[in-house]
C-alpha positions in Angstrom: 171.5 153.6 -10.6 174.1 156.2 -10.5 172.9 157.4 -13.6 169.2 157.7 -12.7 169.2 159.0 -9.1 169.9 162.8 -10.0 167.1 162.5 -11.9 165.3 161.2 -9.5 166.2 164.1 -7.1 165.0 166.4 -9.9 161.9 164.7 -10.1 161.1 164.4 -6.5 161.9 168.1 -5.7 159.9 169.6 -8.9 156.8 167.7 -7.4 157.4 169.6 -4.1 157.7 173.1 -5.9 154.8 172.0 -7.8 153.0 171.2 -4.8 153.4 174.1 -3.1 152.7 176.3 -5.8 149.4 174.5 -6.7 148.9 175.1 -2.7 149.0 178.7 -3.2 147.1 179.2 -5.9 143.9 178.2 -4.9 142.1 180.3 -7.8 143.6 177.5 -10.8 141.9 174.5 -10.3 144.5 172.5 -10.9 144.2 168.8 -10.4 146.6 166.8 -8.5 147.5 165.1 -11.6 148.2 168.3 -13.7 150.5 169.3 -10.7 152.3 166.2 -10.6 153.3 166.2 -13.8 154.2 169.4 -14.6 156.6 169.6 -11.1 157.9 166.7 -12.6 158.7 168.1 -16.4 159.8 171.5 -14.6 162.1 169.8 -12.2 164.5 167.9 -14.5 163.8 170.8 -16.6 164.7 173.8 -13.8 167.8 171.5 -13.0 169.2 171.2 -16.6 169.0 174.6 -17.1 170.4 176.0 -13.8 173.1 173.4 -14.2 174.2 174.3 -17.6 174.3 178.3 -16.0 176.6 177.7 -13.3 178.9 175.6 -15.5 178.2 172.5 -14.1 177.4 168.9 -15.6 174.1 168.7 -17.3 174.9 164.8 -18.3 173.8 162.9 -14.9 175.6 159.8 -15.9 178.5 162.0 -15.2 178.1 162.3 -11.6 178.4 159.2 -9.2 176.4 158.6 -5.3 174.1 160.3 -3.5 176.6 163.1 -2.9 177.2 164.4 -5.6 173.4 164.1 -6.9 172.7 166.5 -3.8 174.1 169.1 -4.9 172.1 172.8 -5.7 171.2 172.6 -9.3 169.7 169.2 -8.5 167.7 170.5 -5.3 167.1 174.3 -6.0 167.0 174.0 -10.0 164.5 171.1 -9.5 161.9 172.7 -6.9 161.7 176.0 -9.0 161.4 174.8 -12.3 158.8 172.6 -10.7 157.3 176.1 -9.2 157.6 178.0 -12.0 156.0 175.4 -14.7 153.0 174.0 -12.1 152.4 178.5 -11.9 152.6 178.6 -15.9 150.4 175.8 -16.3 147.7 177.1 -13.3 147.9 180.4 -14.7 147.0 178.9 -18.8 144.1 176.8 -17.0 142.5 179.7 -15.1 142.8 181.8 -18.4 141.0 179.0 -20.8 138.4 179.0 -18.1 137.0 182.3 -18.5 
């Protein structure tokens, strides 16, 4: 479980920035699926690589309890990357649209 719950964090978090992006852009129909998912894939994706830029462990069997999972490249890493992939993926939808 140990192992599992960062990513869980990053998960969790990305669907929140995802969320909340797909909120605010109202113009890409995006469904709740499609922002679900890609909050998801950005989130443990956003974590990995804010973690591997501030030099910490990108290997979440490495880290051990619910403290150490909260920590910022779990929680910040994991809500932008969701952001920024659910905005990528709005912007591509809206674009094959027109």
């Amino acid at each position: 479980m140990d192992a599992l719950l960062p990513i869980i964090i990053q998960v969790i978090t990305g669907i929140i920035g995802g969320q909340a992006v797909g909120a605010a852009l109202k113009q890409a129909a995006m469904s709740q699926v499609v922002k679900i998912i890609s909050g998801a894939v950005g989130g443990v994706g956003g974590a990995a690589i804010l973690g591997s830029l501030l030099g910490g462990t990108v290997d979440p069997a490495a880290a051990g309890g619910l403290a150490s999972s909260l920590n910022i490249e779990n929680i910040l890493g994991g809500a932008g990357g969701g952001a920024i992939l659910t905005g990528i993926v709005g912007a591509v939808m809206n674009a094959m649209k027109k």
